[in-house]
Legacy VTK file of the C-alpha trace (Angstrom):
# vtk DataFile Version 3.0
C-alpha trace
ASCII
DATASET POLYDATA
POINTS 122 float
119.271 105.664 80.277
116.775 103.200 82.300
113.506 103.696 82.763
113.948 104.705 86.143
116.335 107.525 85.741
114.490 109.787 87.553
113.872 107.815 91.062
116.207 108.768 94.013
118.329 105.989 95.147
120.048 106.218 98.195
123.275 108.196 97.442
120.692 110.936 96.105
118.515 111.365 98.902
118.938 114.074 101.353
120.588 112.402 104.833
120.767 114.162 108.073
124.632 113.226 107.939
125.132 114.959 104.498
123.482 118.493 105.658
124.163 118.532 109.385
123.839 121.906 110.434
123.216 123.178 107.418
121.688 126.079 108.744
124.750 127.673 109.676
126.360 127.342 106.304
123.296 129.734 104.925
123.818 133.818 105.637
121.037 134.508 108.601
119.313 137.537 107.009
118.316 134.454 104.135
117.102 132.075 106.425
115.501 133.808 109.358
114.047 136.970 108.008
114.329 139.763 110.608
113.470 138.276 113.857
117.128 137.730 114.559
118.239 140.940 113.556
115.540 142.534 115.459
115.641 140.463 118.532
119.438 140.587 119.262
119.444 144.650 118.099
116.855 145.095 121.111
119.134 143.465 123.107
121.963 145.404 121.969
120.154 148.426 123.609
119.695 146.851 126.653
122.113 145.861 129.405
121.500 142.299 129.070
124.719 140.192 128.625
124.714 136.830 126.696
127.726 134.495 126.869
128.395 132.889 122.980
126.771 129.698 124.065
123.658 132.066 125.087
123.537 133.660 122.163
124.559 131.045 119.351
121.350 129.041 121.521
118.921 131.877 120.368
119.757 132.344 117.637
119.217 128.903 117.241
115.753 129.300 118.668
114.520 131.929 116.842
115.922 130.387 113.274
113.879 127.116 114.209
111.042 129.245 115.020
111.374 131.507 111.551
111.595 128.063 109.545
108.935 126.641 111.207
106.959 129.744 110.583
107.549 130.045 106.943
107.111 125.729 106.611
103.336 127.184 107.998
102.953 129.902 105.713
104.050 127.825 102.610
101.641 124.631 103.548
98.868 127.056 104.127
99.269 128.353 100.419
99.617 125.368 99.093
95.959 124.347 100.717
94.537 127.244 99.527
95.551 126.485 96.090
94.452 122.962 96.460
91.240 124.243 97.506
90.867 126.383 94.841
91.632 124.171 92.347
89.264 121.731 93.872
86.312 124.410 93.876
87.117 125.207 90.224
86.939 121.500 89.363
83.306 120.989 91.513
82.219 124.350 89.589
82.795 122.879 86.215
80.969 119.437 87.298
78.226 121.460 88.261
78.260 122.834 85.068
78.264 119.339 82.989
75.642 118.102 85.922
72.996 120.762 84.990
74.208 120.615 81.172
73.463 116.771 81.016
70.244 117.014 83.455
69.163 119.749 81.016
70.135 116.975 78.004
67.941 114.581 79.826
64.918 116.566 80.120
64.745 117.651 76.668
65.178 113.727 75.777
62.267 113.124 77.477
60.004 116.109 76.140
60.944 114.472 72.549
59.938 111.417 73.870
56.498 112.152 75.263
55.847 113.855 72.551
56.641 111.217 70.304
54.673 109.130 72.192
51.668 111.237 71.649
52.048 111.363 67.945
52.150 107.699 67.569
49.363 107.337 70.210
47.183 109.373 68.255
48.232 108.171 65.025
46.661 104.860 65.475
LINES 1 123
122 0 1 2 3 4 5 6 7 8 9 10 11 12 13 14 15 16 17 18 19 20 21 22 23 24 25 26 27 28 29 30 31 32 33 34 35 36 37 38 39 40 41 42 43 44 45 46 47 48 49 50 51 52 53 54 55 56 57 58 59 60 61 62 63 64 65 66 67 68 69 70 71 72 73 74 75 76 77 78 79 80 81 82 83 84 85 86 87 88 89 90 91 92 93 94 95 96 97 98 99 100 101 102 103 104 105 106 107 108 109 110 111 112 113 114 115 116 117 118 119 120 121
């Protein structure tokens, strides 16, 4: 095993050519949610006609829409935990700050008053 066993090379990376349209190989109520099913139910109730172009175009639409949707959703939680983590992290500086400033003061107390002694020692 090399060092570098766990790099991607080339033949491992994901290529357009290797999942091109990939979405249709993945059932729609997985992918999109609802807003398909709900958007071409409505117009199953209605007397609009779409040809198959129409409609496989829509679809299309409203899957691109879904996934860019849930790509929002997703990178929103993943700030949210970053920020978290990154409020957690100031809290416990804060913490060794006013531990250490604390450290610092009491240094100096025993150092005036060390002072003092040997001042009035002599």
């Amino acid at each position: 095993m090399t060092p570098y066993a766990d790099t991607v090379t080339p033949h491992t990376t994901p290529t357009p050519a290797r999942f091109h349209d990939a979405l249709s190989k993945t059932p729609i109520n997985e992918r999109s949610g609802d807003l398909v099913g709900e958007v071409f139910a409505y117009l199953g109730t209605t007397s609009a006609a779409l040809t198959p172009e129409q409609a496989s175009g829509l679809r299309g639409v409203l899957e691109r829409h879904t996934l860019k949707t849930q790509g929002i959703v997703k990178g929103r939680d993943v700030l949210r935990g970053g920020i978290q983590a990154r409020e957690e992290a100031m809290g416990k500086m804060r913490q060794r700050v006013a531990a250490l400033e604390s450290e610092l003061e009491s240094q100096r107390a025993v150092t005036r008053h060390l002072r003092q002694v040997l001042a009035g020692g002599r």
